[in-house]
C-alpha positions, -999 to +999 in steps of 0.1 A: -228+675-367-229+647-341-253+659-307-238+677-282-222+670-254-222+632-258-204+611-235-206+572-224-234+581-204-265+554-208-291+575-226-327+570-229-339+559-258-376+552-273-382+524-296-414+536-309-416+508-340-404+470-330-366+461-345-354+429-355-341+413-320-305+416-325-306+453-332-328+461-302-302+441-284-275+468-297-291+492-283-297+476-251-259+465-245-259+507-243-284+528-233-317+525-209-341+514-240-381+517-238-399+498-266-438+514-270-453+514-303-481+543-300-500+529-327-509+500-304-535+510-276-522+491-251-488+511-255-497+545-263-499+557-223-461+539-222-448+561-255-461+594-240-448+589-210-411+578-222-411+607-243-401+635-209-370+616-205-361+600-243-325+615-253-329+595-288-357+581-307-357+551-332-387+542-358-412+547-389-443+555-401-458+573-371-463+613-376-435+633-350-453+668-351-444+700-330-468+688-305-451+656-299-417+672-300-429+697-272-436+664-252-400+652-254-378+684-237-347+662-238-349+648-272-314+649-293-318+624-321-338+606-341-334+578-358-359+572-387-358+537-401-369+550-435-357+569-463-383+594-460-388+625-438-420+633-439-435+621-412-412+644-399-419+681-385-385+694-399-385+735-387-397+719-353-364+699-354-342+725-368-357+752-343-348+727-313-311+714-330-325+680-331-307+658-352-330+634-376-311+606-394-324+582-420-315+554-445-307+567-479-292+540-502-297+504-485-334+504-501-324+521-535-328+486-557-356+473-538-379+499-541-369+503-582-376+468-584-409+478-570-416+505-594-406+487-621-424+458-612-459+481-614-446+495-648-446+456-658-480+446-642-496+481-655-482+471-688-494+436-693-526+438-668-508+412-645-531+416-618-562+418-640-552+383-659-541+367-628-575+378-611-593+363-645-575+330-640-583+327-604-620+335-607-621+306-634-634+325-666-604+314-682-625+292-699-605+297-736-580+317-752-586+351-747-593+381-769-579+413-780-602+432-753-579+414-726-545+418-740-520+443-724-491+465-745-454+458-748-427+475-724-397+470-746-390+498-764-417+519-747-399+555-739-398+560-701-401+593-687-389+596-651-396+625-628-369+626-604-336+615-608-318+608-576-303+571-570-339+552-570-348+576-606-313+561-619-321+520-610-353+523-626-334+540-654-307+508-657-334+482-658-356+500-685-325+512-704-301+486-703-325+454-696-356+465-717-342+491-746-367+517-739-357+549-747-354+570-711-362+606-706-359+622-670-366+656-649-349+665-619-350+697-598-313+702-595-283+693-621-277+653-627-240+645-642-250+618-656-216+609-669-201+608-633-238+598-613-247+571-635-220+568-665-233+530-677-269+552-687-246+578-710-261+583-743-288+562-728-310+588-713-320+626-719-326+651-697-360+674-706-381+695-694-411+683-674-438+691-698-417+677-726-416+645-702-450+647-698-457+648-736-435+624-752-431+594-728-454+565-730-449+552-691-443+580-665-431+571-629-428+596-602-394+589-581-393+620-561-394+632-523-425+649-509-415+685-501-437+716-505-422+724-539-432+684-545-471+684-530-500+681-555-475+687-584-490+663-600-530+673-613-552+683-640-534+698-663-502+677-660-527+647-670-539+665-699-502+669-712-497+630-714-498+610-746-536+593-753-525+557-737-500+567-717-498+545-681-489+565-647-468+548-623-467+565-584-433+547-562-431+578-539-455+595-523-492+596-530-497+632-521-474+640-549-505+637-568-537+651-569-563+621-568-591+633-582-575+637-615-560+607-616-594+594-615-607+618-640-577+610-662-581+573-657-624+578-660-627+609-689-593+613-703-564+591-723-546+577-691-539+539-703-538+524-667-519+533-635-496+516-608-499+528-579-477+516-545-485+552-527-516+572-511-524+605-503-539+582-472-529+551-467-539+524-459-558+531-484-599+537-472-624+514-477-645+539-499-614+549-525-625+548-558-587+537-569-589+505-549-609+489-572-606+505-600-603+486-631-572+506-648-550+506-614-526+483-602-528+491-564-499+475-538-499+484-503-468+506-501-443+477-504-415+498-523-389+481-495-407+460-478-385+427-484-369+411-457-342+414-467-343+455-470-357+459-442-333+441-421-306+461-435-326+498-431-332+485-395-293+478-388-286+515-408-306+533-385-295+512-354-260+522-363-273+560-369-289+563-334-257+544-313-235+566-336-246+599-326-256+594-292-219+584-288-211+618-304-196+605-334-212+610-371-240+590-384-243+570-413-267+592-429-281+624-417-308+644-434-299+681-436-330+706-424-331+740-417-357+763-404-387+765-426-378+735-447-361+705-456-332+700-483-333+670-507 
């Protein structure tokens, strides 16, 4: 539902992550805008103190706790400029009625294009070969020790279905021929969702998934049903040579056995654009390890994408402090969040 008792009134609102100029503009043709990033030192005294009058919030990647929340008795809305919530204190939100919007959709193809793209450099040790080239030991043609493993026809098993699950889906189905199994929490009519995959993909179990495909990527939201899913013994399920692929969140997975899948066991190789910290420390054993492909969580991050999530949750934030519906709001309730 749009906040209450909205009105024309000039709101204050906290930019608390920098827009693109003409969006900040939007909001300043409206409303009484701060702009304070609290990661930066200089502007962290500015953010807290904006917070005791801040009606609506805009931004990313920052951590809005309970604590926080407490600091900001007038808060209404926010506006997340992200798809995902969990940076997000959710029962915090729901026990106070504040309304947290995001920006499903405009990021979907991007951020397959991403995964996709680390199923690709897993496969054919892109990063590795390029790295071999650029350090000059391509000195002749090289040998079987260096070459990487076809994704054609490789069956892809997908853990989570939702819309980025289903892009990945059309590009390894339809532009590669690989055979596509998937798990999702809930129902997926493929037919209506997705009908150009029909008879192109199977739903299964998770361990079946874990068992038969040769690539596994994990497309699915952190939750609490969601955290650490991912760990010993689902490792030991995969097929000897299998290759791992993490687009979503990195605590999703347990770490340490990735590394003793990827050290001890039959894990192949792993792409990886997701931490359980990030960025990722100096000390990680996964930043340099020789069977991951590592990217610095860049699953939107195009210019073009991030434009268009920074207009969506512009548009989200003027929307409902006007009283009017957002684009996109993401539906909590006390205790947890829906997905």
């Amino acid at each position: 539902m749009p906040i209450s008792n909205a009105d024309s009134t000039r709101r204050k609102v906290l930019v608390f992550r920098e827009l693109p100029p003409d969006q900040l503009a939007r909001l300043q043709a409206q409303h009484d805008v701060t702009v304070a990033n609290p990661r930066v030192q200089e502007q962290a005294a500015a953010f807290r103190a904006a917070l005791v009058t801040t009606v609506g919030m805009i931004g990313s990647s920052f951590q809005v706790d309970a604590a926080l929340l407490a600091c900001a008795p007038q808060l209404q809305v926010i506006s997340s400029v992200s798809v995902g919530v969990d940076n997000y204190a959710l029962a915090a939100l729901a026990e106070r009625g504040i309304m947290l919007c995001h920006t499903p959709g405009v990021l979907t193809e991007t951020t397959a294009d991403t995964i996709f793209s680390l199923i690709m450099a897993s496969s054919r040790r892109l990063v590795e070969l390029s790295n071999h080239v650029r350090e000059g030991r391509w000195t002749r043609n090289i040998d079987a020790d260096l070459f990487g493993w076809d994704v054609h026809g490789k069956t892809l098993g997908i853990l989570g279905f939702g819309r980025i699950g289903q892009a990945v889906a059309r590009r390894a189905a339809l532009g590669f021929g690989m055979p596509v199994l998937f798990h999702n929490r809930s129902a997926v009519n493929v037919a209506q969702d997705a009908p150009e995959l029909l008879g192109k993909v199977e739903s299964v179990a998770m361990d079946d998934l874990l068992q038969r495909a040769d690539i596994i990527a994990v497309v699915l939201p952190l939750s609490d049903a969601t955290r650490g899913l991912i760990g010993v013994r689902e490792f030991a399920l995969m097929k000897p040579g299998a290759i791992f692929v993490n687009g979503a969140r990195g605590a999703i997975v347990r770490e340490p056995a990735l590394l003793n899948a990827l050290n001890h066991g039959t894990l192949r190789a792993a792409g990886l654009d997701v931490f359980a910290t990030e960025p990722l420390p100096q000390n990680s054993p996964l930043r340099t390890h020789p069977k991951v492909t590592a990217l610095p969580h860049i699953g939107s991050a195009t210019h073009e994408t991030r434009y268009a999530m920074a207009d969506m949750a512009t548009s989200n934030l003027l929307l409902a402090l006007s009283g009017k519906l957002p684009l996109a709001v993401f539906p909590v309730k006390k205790g947890k969040a829906e997905d």
